[in-house]
TORGUKOL-465139 format. One record per atom (N, C-alpha, C): residue number from 1; residue in three letters; x negated, y negated, z negated. Coordinates in Angstrom, 3 decimals. Atoms other than C-alpha are relative to their C-alpha. Example, Ala and Ser with C-alpha at 12.3 -4.5 7.8 and 13.67 -1.06 7.14 Angstrom:
<pts>
PT pos code        X        Y        Z
PT   1  ALA   -0.890    1.190    0.000
PT   1  ALA  -12.300    4.500   -7.800
PT   1  ALA   -0.900   -1.200    0.000
PT   2  SER    0.820    1.190    0.060
PT   2  SER  -13.670    1.060   -7.140
PT   2  SER    0.770   -1.090   -0.730
</pts>
This chain:
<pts>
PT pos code        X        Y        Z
PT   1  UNK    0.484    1.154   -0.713
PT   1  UNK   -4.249  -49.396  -67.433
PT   1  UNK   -1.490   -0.222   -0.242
PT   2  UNK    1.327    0.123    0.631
PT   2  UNK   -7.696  -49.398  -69.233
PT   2  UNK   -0.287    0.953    0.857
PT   3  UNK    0.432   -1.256   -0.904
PT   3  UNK   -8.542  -46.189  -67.612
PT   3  UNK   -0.555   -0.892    1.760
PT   4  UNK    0.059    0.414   -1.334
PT   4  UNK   -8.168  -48.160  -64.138
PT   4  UNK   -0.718   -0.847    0.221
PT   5  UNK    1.463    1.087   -0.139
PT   5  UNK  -10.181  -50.954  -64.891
PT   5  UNK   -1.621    0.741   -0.520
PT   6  UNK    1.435   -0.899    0.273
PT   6  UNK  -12.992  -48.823  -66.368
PT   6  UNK   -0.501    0.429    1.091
PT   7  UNK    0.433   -0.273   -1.035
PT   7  UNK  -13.231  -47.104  -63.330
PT   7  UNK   -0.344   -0.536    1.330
PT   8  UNK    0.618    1.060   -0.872
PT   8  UNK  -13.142  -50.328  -60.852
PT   8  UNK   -1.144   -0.277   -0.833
PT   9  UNK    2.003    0.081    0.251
PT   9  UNK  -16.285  -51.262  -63.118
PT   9  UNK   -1.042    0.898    0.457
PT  10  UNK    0.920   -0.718   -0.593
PT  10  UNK  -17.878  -48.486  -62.523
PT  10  UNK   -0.173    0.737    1.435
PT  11  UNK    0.375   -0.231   -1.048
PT  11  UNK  -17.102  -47.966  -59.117
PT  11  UNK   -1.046   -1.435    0.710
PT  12  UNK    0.796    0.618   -0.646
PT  12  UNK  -18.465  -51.525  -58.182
PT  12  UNK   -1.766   -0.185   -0.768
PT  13  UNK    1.536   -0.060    0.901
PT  13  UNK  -21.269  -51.417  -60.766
PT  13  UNK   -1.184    1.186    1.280
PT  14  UNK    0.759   -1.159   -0.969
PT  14  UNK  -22.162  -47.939  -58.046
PT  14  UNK   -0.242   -0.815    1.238
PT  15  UNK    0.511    0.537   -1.814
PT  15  UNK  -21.580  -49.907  -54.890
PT  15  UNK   -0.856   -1.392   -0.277
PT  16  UNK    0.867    1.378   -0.057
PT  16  UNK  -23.702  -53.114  -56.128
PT  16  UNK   -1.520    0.808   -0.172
PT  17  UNK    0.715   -0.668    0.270
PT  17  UNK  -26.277  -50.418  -57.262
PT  17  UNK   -0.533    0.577    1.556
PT  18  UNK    0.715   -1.189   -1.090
PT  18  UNK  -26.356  -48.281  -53.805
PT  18  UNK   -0.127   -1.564    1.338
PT  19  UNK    0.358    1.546   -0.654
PT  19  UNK  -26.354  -52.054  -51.802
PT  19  UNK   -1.256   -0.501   -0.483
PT  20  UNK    1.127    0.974    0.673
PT  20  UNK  -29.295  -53.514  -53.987
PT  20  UNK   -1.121    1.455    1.033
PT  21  UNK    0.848   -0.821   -0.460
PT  21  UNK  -31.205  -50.127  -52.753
PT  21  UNK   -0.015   -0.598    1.069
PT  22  UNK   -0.310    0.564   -1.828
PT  22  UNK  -30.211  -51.190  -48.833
PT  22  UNK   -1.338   -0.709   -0.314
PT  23  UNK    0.356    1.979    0.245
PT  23  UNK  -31.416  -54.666  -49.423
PT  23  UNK   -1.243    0.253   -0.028
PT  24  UNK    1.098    0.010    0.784
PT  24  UNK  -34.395  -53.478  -51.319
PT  24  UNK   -0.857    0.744    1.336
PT  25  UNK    1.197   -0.695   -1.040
PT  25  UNK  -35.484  -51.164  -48.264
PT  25  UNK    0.219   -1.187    1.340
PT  26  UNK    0.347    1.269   -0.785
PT  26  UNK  -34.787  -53.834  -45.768
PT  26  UNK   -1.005   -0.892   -0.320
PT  27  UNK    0.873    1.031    0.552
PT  27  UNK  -36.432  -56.207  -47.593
PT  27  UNK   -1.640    0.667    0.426
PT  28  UNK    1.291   -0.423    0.478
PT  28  UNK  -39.699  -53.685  -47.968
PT  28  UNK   -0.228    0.012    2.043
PT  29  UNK   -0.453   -0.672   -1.141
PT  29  UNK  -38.811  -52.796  -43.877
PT  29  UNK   -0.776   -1.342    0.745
PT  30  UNK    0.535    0.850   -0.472
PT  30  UNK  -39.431  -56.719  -43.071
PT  30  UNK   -1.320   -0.678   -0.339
PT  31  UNK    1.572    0.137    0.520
PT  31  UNK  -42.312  -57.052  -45.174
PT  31  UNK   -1.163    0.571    0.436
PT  32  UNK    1.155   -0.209   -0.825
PT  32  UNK  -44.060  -54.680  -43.630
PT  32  UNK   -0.231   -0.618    1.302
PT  33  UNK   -0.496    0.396   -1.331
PT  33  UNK  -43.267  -55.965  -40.170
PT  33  UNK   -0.830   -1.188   -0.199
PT  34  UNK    0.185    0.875    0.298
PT  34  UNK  -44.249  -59.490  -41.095
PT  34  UNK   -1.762    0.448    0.025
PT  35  UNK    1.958   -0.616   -0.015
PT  35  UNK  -47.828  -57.765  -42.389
PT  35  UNK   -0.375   -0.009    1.159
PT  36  UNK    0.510   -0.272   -1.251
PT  36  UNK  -48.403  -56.176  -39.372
PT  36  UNK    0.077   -1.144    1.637
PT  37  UNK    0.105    0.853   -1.210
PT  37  UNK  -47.332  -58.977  -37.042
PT  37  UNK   -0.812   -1.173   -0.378
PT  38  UNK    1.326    1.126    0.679
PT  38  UNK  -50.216  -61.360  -39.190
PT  38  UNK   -0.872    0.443    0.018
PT  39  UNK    1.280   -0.893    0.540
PT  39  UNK  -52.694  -58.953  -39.411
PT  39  UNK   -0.261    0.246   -1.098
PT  40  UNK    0.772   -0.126    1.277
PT  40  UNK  -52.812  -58.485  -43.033
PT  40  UNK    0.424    1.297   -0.966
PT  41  UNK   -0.611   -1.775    1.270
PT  41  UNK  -52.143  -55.507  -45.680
PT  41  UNK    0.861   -0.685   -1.096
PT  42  UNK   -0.641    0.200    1.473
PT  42  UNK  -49.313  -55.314  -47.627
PT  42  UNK   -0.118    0.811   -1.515
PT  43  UNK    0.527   -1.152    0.898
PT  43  UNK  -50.362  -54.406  -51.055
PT  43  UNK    1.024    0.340   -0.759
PT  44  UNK   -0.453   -1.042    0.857
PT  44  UNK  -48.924  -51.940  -53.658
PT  44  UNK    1.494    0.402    1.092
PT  45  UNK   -0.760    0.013   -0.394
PT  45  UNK  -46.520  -51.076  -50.553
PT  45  UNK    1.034   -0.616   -0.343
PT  46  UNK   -1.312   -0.004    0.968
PT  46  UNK  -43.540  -52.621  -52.654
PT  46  UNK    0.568   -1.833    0.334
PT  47  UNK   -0.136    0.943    0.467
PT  47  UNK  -41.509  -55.491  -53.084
PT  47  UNK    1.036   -0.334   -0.993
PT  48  UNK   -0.479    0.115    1.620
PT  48  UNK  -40.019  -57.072  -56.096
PT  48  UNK    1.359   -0.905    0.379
PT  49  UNK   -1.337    1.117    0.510
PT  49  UNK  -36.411  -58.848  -56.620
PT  49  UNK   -0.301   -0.908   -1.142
PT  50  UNK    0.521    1.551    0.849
PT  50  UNK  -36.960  -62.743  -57.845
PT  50  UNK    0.931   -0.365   -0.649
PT  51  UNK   -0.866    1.068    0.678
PT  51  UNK  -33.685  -63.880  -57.959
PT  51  UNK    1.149    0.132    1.152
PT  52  UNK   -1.083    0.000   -1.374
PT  52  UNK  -30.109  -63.233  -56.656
PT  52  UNK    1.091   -0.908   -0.462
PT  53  UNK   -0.887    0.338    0.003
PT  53  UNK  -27.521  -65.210  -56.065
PT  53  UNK    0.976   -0.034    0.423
PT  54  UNK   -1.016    0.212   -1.017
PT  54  UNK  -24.187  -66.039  -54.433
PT  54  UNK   -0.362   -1.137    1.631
PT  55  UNK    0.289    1.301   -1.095
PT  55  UNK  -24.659  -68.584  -50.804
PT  55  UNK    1.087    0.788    1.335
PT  56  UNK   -1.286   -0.238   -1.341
PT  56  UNK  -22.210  -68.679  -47.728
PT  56  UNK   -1.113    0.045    0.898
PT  57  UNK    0.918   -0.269   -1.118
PT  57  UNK  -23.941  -67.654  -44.373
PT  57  UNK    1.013   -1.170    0.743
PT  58  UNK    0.129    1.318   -1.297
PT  58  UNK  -23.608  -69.636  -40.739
PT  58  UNK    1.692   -0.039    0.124
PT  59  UNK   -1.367   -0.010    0.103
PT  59  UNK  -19.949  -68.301  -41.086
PT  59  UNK    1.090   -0.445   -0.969
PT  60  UNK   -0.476    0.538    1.027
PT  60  UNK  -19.081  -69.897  -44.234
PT  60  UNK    0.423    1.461   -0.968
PT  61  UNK   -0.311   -1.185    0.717
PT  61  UNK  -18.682  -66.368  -45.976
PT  61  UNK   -0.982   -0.034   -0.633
PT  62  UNK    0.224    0.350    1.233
PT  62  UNK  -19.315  -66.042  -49.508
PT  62  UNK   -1.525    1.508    0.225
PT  63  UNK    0.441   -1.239    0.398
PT  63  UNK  -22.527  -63.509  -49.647
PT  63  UNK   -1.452    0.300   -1.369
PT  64  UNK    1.286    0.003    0.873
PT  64  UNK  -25.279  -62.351  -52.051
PT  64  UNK   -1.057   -0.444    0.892
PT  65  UNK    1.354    0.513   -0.116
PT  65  UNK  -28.356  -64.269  -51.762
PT  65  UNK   -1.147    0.890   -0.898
PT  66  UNK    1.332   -0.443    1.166
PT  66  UNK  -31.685  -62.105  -52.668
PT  66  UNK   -1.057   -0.511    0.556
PT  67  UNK    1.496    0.808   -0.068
PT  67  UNK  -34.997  -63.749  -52.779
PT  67  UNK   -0.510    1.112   -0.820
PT  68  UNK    0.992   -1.123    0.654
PT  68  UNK  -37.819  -60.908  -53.191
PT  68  UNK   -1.269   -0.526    0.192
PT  69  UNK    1.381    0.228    0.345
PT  69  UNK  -41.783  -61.480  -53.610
PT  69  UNK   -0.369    1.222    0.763
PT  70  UNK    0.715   -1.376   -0.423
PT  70  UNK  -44.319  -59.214  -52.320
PT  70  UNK   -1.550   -0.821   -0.326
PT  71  UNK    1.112    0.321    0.036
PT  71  UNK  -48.065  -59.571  -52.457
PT  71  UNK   -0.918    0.740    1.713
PT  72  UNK    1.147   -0.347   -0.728
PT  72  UNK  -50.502  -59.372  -49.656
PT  72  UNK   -1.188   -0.404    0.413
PT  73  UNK    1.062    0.493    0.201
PT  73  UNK  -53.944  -59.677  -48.443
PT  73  UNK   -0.976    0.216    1.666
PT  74  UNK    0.859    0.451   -1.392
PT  74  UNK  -56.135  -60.822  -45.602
PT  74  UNK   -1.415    1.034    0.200
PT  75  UNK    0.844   -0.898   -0.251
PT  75  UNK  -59.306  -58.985  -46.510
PT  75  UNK   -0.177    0.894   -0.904
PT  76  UNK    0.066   -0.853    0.433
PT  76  UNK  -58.709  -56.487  -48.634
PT  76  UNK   -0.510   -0.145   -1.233
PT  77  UNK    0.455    0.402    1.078
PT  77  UNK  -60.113  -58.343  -51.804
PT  77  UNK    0.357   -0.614   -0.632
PT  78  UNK   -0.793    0.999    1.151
PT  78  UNK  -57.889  -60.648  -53.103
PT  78  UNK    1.248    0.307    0.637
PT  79  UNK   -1.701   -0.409   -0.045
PT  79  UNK  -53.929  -60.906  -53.376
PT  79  UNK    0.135   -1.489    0.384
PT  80  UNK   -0.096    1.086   -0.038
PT  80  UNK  -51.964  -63.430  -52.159
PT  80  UNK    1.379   -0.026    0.173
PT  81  UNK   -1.240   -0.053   -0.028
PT  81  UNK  -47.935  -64.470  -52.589
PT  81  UNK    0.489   -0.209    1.427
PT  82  UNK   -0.535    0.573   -0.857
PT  82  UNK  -45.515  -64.237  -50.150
PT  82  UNK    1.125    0.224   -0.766
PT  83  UNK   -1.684    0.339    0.581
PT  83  UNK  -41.214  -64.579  -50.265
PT  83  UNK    0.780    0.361    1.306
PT  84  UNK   -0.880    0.085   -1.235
PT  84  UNK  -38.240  -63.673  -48.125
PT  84  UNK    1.398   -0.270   -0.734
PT  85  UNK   -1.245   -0.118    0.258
PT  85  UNK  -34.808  -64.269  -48.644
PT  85  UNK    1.224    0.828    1.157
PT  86  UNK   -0.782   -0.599   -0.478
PT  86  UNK  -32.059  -61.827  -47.888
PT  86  UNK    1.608   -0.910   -0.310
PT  87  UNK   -1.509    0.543    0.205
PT  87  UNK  -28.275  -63.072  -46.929
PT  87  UNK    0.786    0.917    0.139
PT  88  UNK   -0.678   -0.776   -0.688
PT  88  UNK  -26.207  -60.439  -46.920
PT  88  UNK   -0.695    1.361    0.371
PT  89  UNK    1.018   -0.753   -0.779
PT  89  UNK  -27.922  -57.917  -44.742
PT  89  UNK   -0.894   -0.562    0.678
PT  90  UNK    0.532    0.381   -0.796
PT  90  UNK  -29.769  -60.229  -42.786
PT  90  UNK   -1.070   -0.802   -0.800
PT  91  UNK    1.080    1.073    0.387
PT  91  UNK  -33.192  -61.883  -43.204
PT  91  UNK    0.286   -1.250    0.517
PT  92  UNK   -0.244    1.296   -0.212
PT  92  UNK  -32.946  -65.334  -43.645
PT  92  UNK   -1.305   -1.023    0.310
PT  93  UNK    1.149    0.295    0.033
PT  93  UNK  -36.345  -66.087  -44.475
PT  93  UNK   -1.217    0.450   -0.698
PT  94  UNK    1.676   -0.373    0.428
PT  94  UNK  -40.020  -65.415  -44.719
PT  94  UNK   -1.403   -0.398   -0.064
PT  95  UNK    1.276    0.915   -0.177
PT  95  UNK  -43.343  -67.015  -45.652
PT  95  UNK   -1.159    0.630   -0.823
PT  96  UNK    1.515   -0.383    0.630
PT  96  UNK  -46.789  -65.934  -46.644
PT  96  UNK   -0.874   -1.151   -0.287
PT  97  UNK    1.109    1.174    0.115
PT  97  UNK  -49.000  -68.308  -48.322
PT  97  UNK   -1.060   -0.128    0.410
PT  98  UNK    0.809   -0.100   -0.984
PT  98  UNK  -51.671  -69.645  -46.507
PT  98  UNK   -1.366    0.566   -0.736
PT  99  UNK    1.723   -0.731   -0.093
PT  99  UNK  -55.061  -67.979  -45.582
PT  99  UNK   -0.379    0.163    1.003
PT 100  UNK    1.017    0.627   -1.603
PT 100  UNK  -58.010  -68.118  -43.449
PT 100  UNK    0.167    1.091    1.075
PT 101  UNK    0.037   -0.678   -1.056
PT 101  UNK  -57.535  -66.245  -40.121
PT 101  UNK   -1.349    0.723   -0.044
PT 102  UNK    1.058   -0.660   -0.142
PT 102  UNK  -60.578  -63.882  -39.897
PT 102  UNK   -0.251    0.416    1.358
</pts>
């Protein structure tokens, strides 16, 4: 019986592992997108996981909540925060902190 639960751990330990990747390239997928539809550069290509949780979507289903960071920049000289939150598979939300239009 040990045997069987060992191996449900480590099968979902794999599928929360090969899901966080997804997520993580979505996430990087809308970040760029976002850049490019502001005009600005996203720097160190990348973005970072803040903070996950559990939250129900529009359907009342139970799903992971990830909130990731990124950094980008208007003119190429300074950094500046932005945030999205993932529900599930789906972007929920996204905001770049403000800066001056050039």
């Amino acid at each position: 019986m040990w045997e069987l639960a060992a191996i449900a751990v480590v099968l979902a330990a794999v599928w929360f592992w090969v899901d966080s990747l997804r997520a993580r390239e979505r996430a990087l997928k809308a970040g760029r997108g976002a850049c490019r539809r502001y005009g600005v550069q996203l720097l160190d290509d990348t973005v970072a996981i803040a903070r996950l949780s559990l939250a129900r979507d529009r359907d009342g289903r139970l799903r992971l909540e990830r909130h990731y960071v990124f950094e980008f920049s208007e003119t190429g000289d300074n950094r500046r925060q932005g945030s999205m939150v993932l529900l599930g598979a789906e972007l929920s939300d996204i905001q770049l902190e403000p800066y001056t239009i050039q």
